[in-house]
C-alpha positions in Angstrom: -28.5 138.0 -137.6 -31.9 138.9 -135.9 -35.4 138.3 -137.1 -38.3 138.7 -135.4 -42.0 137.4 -136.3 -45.6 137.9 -134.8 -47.7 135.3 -134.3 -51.0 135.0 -132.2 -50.3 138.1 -130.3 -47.0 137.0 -129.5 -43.2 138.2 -131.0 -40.7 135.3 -131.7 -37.0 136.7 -132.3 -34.8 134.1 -134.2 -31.2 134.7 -133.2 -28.6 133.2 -135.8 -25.0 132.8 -134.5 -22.6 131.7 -137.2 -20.6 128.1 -136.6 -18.8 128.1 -139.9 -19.1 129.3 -142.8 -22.3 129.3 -144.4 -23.8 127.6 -141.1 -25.6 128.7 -138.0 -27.1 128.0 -134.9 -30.9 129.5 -134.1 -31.8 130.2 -131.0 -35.3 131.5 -130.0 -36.7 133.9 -127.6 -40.6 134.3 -127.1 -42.2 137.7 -125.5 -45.6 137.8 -125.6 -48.8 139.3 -122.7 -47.8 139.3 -119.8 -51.1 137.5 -118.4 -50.4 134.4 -120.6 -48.6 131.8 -117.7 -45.8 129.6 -119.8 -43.2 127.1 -118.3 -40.3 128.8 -119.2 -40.0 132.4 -118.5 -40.6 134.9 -121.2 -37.5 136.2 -123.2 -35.4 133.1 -122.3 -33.1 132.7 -124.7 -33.8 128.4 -126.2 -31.5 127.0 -128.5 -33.4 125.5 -131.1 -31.4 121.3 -131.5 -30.3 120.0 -134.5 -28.1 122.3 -135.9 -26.3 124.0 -137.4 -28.5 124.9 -140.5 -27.9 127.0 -143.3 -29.4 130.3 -143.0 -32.7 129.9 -144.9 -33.3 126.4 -142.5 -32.1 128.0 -139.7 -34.5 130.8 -140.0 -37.4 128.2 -140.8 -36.9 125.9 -138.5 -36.5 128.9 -135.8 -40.2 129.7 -136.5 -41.7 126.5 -136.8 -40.3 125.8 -132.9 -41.4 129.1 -131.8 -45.0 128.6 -133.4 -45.5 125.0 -132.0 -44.3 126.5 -128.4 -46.8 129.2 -128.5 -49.1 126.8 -129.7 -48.6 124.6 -126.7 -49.0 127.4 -124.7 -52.4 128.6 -126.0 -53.8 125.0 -127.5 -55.0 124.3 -130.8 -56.1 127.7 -133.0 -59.0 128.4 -134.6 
């Protein structure tokens, strides 16, 4: 299952993979401008830890790590 979300000019796509039933892992993958410099390369595939979740956690959790990356990345918002 694939989802993907904007967020400050950047795309986050959550990834589910099932693990049993009813449960998944998330991964994330961040793509966003290609002038914006990041420690890990854009597109890497990142497991998001603690799993696995059921699917409504897996998918919130999912964007809550790929907002506080891209957070990291750009600092604090307005």
């Amino acid at each position: 299952m694939q989802r993907t979300l904007k967020y400050r000019g950047f795309e986050i796509c959550v990834d589910l993979v099932p693990t049993s039933e009813d449960m998944f892992d998330a991964w994330i993958r961040i793509e966003g401008p290609p002038q914006v410099l990041a420690v890990a390369t854009q597109g890497q595939r990142i497991k998001v830890r603690g799993g696995p979740f059921s699917e409504r956690w897996a998918y919130f959790v999912a964007q809550i790590a790929g907002q506080a990356s891209i957070d990291i990345i750009l600092g604090p918002g307005e």
